[in-house]
N, C-alpha and C positions, 0 to 999 in steps of 0.2 A: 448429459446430452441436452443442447439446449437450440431450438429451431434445425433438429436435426446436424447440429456439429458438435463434434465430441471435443470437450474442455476436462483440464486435468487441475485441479483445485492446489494452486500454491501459499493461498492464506485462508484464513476464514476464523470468522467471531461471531458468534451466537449468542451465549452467553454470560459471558465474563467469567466463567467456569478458571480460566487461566490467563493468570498475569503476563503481560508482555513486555515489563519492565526487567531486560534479560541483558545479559552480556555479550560480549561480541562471537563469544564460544559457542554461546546457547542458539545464537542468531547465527550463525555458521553449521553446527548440526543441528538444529529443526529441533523443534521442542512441541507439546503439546497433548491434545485429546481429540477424538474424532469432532466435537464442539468447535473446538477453539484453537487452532497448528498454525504453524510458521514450518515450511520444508526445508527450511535453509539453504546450502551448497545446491540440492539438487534444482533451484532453480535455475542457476545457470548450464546445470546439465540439460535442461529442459531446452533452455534456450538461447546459451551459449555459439551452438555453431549452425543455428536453424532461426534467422528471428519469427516470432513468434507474433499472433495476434492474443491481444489480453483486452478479458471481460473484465469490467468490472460492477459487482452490483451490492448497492447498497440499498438499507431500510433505514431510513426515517423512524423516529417512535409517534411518529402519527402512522407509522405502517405502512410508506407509503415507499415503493419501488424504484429504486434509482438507478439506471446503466450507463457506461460509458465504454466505448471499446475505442484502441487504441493500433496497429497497423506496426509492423516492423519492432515488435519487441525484445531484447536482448537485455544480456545481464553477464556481464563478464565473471572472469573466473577469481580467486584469490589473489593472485598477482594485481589486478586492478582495483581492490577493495569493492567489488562486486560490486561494479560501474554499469548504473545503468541507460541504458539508451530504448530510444520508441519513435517512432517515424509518424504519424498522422493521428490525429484524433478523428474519427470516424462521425463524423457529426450526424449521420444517416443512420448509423444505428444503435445512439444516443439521444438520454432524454434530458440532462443534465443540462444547465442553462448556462455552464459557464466551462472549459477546459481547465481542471483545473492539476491532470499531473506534467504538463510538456513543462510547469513551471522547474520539477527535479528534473528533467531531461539531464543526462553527461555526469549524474552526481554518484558519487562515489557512497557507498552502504556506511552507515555511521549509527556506533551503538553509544550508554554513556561512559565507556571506557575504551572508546575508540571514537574521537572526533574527525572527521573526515570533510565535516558541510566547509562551505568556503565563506560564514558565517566569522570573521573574526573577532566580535565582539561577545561572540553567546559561544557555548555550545548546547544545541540544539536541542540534540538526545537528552542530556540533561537537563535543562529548560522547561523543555516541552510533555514531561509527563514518563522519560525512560526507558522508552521507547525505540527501536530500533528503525529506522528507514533512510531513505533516500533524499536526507535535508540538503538545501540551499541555502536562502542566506532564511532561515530555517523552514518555513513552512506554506504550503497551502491547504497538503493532505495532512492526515494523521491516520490511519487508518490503525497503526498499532499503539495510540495512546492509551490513556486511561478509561477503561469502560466503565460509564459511570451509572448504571444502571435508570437512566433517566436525560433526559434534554437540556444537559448540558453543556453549552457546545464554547465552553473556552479552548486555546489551541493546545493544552495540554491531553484535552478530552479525546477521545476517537471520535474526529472528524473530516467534512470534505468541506471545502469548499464552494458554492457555489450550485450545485446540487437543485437548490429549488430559488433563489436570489444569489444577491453579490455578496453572500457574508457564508460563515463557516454554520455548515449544520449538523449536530449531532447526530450520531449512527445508533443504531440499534443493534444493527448488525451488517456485516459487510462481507465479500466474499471475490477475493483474487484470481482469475484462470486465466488458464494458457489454453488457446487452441489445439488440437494435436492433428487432426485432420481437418 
């Protein structure tokens, strides 16, 4: 419960307890520890035929608090390679200095044994640390990269973008929800 609305948790990284460099199988049924999950499928059950408003909140390892919510959330089903869509960045109830997921808006879920970003030069997932997400022409988030246990924030790292400047900032930890009421 968070300002009084109940959010149901579809990702989250605490600490590095578990690898995210997983397969397209592992990223399709959900993997994980109460620390550190990926729900997989059941996200588009979540939000599939109801869009959804999604939190997002991240830490800094200077500890420092970072949200972003996002309006008309959706994530299709297998048939679409779990295609995601999000309607408004909520700038009112964000502290984040820059938008930085409308950049995967429409992108299709890509793990490193399933290339899907519209990246034809790279593939992404592999590139970027093996990771499973919602690449373009690959990156702004990373939210399932490599936790590096410290402030490192190259794009293969678990990072966001723009967060406290124009450049990519290392996570600490980071935490995905879906609205439900």
């Amino acid at each position: 419960i968070v300002e009084g609305r109940h959010f149901y948790l579809i990702q989250q990284r605490i600490n590095g307890n578990v690898s995210f460099a997983r397969n397209w199988s592992e990223f399709e049924n959900g993997f994980g520890d109460s620390s550190d999950f990926w729900i997989g499928e059941n996200i588009h059950e979540l939000s599939g035929n109801h869009s959804r408003l999604l939190r997002i909140e991240a830490v800094t390892w200077s500890d420092v608090l970072f949200v972003c919510e996002y309006s008309g959330f959706t994530v299709g089903d297998a048939s679409t390679n779990y295609t995601m869509t999000l309607d408004s960045y909520l700038v009112g109830n964000s502290n984040m200095s820059e938008d930085s997921l409308t950049y995967h808006r429409g992108m299709q879920f890509s793990t490193f044994d399933r290339d899907n970003d519209v990246d034809s030069m790279r593939h992404c997932s592999a590139v970027y640390g093996y990771g499973g997400w919602w690449y373009k022409h690959c990156l702004k988030t990373n939210p399932n990269g490599i936790y590096r246990f410290s402030a490192i924030s190259d794009a293969s790292s678990m990072i966001w973008w723009g967060a406290t400047t124009n450049r990519a900032n290392a996570l600490k930890s980071i935490r995905l929800m879906l609205q439900l009421a």
